[in-house]
C-alpha positions as CSV (number, residue, x, y, z in Angstrom):
1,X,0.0,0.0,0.0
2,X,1.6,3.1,-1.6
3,X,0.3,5.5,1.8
4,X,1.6,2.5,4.3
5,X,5.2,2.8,2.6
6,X,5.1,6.9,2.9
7,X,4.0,6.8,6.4
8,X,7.2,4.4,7.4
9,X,9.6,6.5,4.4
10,X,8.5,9.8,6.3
11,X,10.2,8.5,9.5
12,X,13.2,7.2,8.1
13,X,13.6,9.7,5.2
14,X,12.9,13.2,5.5
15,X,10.4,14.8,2.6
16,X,12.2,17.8,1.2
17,X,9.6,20.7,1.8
18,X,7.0,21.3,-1.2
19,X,7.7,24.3,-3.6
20,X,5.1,26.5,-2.1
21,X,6.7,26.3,1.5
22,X,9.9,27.6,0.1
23,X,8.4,30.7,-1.8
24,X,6.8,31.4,1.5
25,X,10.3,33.0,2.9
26,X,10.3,36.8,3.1
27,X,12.8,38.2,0.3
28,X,14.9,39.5,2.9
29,X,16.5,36.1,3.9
30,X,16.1,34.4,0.5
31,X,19.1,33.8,-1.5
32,X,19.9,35.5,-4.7
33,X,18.3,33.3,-7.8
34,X,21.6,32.5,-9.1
35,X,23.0,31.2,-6.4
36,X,24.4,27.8,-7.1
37,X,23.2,26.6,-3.6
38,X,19.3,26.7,-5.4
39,X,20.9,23.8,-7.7
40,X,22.5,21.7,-5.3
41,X,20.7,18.4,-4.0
42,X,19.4,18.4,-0.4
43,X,21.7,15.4,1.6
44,X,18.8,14.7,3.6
45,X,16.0,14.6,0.2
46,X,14.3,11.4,-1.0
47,X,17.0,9.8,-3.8
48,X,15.5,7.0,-4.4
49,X,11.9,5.4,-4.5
50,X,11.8,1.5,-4.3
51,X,9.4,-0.2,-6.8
52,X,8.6,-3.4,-7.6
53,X,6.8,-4.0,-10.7
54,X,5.2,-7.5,-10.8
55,X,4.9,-9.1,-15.0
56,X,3.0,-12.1,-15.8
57,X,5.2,-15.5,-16.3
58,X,5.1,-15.3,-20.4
59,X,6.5,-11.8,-20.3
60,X,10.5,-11.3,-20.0
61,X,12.3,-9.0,-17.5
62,X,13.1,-5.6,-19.1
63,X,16.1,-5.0,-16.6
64,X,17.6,-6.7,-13.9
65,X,18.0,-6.5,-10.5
66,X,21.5,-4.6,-10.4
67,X,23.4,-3.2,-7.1
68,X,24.5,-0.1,-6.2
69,X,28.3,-1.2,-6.6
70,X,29.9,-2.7,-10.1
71,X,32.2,-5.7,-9.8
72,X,34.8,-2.8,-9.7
73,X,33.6,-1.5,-6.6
């Protein structure tokens, strides 16, 4: 259940703040537009979303599972 997974995510991930909470700051303390800190990721953002897509048995796996790591390291 897609709401289930958000409620446990939201504990252990923290939701970057929507786009209308961060136009919301006066103009006095926001940053210039150009700023490159605007373009940099939050550390603490959602990266990644787990998914699991289920196919019936005659169809063939588009990609598989791969790790984070190459044999390389």
């Amino acid at each position: 259940d897609f709401d289930k997974f958000w409620l446990v995510a939201s504990k252990l991930i923290p939701i970057p703040p929507s786009p209308s909470s961060l136009h919301s700051v006066p103009m006095a303390q926001a940053q210039p537009t150009n700023s490159s800190i605007d373009r940099m990721p939050d550390g603490n953002g959602v990266r990644n979303v787990p998914l699991r897509v289920y196919l019936p048995d005659s169809i063939p796996v588009i990609q598989a599972q791969s790790g984070p790591l190459d044999e390389n390291g």
